[in-house]
C-alpha positions, 0 to 999 in steps of 0.5 A: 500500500502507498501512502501519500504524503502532505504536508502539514502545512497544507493540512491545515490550510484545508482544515481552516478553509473548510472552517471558515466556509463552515463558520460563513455558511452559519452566519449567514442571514444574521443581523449585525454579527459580532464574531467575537461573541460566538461559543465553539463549546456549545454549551445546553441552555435552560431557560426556566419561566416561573409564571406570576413571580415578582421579586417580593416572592424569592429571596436575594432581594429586599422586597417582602417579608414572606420568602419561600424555601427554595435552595435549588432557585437560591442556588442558581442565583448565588453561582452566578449573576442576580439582574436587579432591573430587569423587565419584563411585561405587566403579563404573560403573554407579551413578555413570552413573545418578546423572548421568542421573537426579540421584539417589543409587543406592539412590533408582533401585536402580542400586548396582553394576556391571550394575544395571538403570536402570528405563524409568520414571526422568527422564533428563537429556536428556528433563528439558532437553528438557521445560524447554525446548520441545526446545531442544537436539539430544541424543546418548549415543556410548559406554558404556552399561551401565545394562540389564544384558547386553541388547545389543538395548537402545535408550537412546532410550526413555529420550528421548535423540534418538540412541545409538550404542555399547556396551550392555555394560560390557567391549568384550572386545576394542577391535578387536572388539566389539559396536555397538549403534545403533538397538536393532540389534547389530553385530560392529564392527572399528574401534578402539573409541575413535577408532570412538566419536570417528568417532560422535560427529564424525559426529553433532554435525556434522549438528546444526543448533541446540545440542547435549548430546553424552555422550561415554563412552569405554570407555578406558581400562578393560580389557581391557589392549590396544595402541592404533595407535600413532599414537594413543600415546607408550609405545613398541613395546608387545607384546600384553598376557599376564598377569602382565605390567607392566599400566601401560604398556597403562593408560597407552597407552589414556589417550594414544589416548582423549586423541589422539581427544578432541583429533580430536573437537575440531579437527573443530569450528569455532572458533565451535562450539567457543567456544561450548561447555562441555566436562566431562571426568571419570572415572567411578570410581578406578582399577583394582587392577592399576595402582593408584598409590601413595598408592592400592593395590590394596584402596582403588582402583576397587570401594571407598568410599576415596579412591582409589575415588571421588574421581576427576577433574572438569575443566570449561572452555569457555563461560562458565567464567572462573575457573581452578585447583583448587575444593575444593567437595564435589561429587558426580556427581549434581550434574551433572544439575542444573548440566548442565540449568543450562547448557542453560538451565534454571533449576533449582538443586537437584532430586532428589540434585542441586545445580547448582554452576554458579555455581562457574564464575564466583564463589567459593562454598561450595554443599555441607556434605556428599557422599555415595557407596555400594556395595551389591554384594550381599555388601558394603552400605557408605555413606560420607559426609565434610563435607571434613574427615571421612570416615564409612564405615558397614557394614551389619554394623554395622562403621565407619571414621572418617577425618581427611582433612586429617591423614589424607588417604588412609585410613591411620588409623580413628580408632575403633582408638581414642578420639575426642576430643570434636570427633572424636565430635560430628562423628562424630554429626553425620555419623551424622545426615546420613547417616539424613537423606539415607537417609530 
């Protein structure tokens, strides 16, 4: 037999031409690349929704006196980084259309709870699929509730390669409520987190290369139930009636969704699991029957106030190296690009989205501004703070202006009053962010 020999020089001239046709062919069609952003690692990620979670409900923050045991969801944020001003949407729906898409909600008319997600928008997952030549295995286990009440809706069209969970927003009951998986509805029993945890356990021990796993549990949202009481520590609790003390019932519901985040991570092997990115957030602020001082129960979950759209963003895992609370502005929409960042692609700012990867590992500023609204069909309201000041504007021509270093949760309009002149040229700065961004 005659061997052939090359040198090593062209070897790896071959080796980094077919690289580079690779690493174009990959980028190709993404908006406003970055190439020193990609991971040649492809590390899994994890994203968990906790649906109804403001911050006065979980610890590492000051907000409430009422705190859930929940080493799991604690330890997630003390191995990495806690987003003290992070925003989300007054509700569900919208701020799980602005991850899925990287847009604000008046760009895919997602505004409010129950809204429609039309067919035709970009996901995530189909955008790092794109990028990447399929480079990674990607499921949604959970909450859905971006078609409306279509219980036979199929998430797949959206190019996601499995889903498997509750189409619509309220279980009704957790030990009786509605699977959907492959387009076909079925009447399911178990308990509807660890069911979701069972799922997504499930799924992700079949993969065979990296993995997106969007986990949105429906906990702890009503209705107020009794988790197995294995799963909590509030003590023999009877059922829920009206009129009773709800927070035990919030609080047992976050202690059992934190028991099966902690089942999902012991199922992985400690390989897998070192080699993932783990994003805990909540999805808007806290219901009005629990709401915790300095929140109430008219600036909660359904409002543009603190207490409605700055819930908790806890990310550690892979690649994340520095700890403790980062006070960048960052809003759900930017999970879309920093989620694709992850996965590889290079991207660092597409649609409504900035990738904030980078805070992983460095100290920077990436955001002058956020943004959130609420257009419920009766109230349309956009808000807007630089960090230091907050701008609510009615579309009644109505508006609230805040300090939010005096006045942190909203106590105080400054147009009761006269604004200095700092306090107007910021008003007006802010006026014109928000025509811009609305533009």
């Amino acid at each position: 037999m005659h061997y052939i020999a090359i040198p090593i020089f062209n070897i790896r001239t071959i080796f980094f031409a077919v690289s580079f046709i690779i690493f174009s062919a990959c980028n190709k069609g993404s908006d406003n690349l970055d190439n020193g952003s990609s991971s040649p690692n492809s590390p899994n990620i994890l994203l968990i929704i906790a649906d109804d979670l403001g911050k006065d409900a979980i610890n590492g923050f000051s907000e409430g006196n009422i705190k859930p045991v929940s080493p799991n969801i604690d330890k997630i944020r003390t191995d990495g980084l806690s987003f003290s001003k992070f925003w989300v949407y007054p509700t569900c729906s919208p701020t799980r259309a602005s991850i899925l898409t990287g847009k604000y909600g008046y760009r895919t008319g997602v505004k409010w709870a129950s809204d429609v997600l039309d067919e035709s928008e970009t996901s995530l997952q189909e955008y790092i699929n794109n990028q990447t030549l399929d480079r990674y295995s990607t499921a949604i286990v959970g909450k859905w509730h971006l078609s409306g009440g279509n219980s036979t809706f199929n998430p797949e069209v959206f190019g996601i390669d499995y889903y498997a969970g509750l189409i619509r927003g309220d279980a009704g009951d957790y030990f009786n409520w509605q699977l959907t998986e492959d387009g076909v509805a079925t009447t399911e029993t178990t308990y509807i987190t660890t069911k979701f945890t069972n799922l997504a356990i499930d799924w992700i021990q079949q993969q065979n290369k990296p993995w997106f796993m969007w986990l949105a549990y429906n906990a702890p949202h009503t209705p107020f139930h009794v988790p197995p009481s294995e799963m909590h520590n509030q003590g023999d609790l009877p059922e829920y009636t009206s009129g009773m003390d709800a927070t035990p019932y919030y609080m047992a519901a976050i202690e059992a969704m934190d028991f099966q985040i902690g089942r999902l991570l012991d199922s992985m092997t400690d390989s897998e699991r070192e080699n993932t990115v783990i994003i805990f957030m909540g999805d808007n602020g806290t219901p009005n029957q629990v709401a915790q001082q300095p929140y109430s129960n008219t600036t909660a979950k359904g409002t543009l106030y603190q207490g409605g759209i700055n819930t908790p963003l806890f990310i550690s895992g892979k690649g994340v190296t520095r700890k403790g609370i980062d006070e960048n502005l960052i809003t759900s929409s930017d999970l879309f690009a920093t989620i694709a960042s992850i996965s590889g692609v290079p991207v660092t700012e597409i649609h409504d989205s900035r990738n904030f990867r980078t805070l992983f590992t460095e100290e920077t500023v990436l955001r002058g501004y956020q943004y959130s609204e609420k257009d419920n069909g009766s109230d349309d309201l956009l808000t807007i703070s630089n960090g230091d000041y907050k701008l609510i504007e009615n579309a009644n021509g109505s508006a609230e202006f805040y300090n939010l270093n005096n006045d942190p949760y909203e106590q105080n309009n400054l147009l009761n009053g006269a604004l200095n002149g700092s306090e107007f040229t910021t008003k007006s700065i802010l006026e014109n962010e928000l025509t811009k961004i609305r533009q």
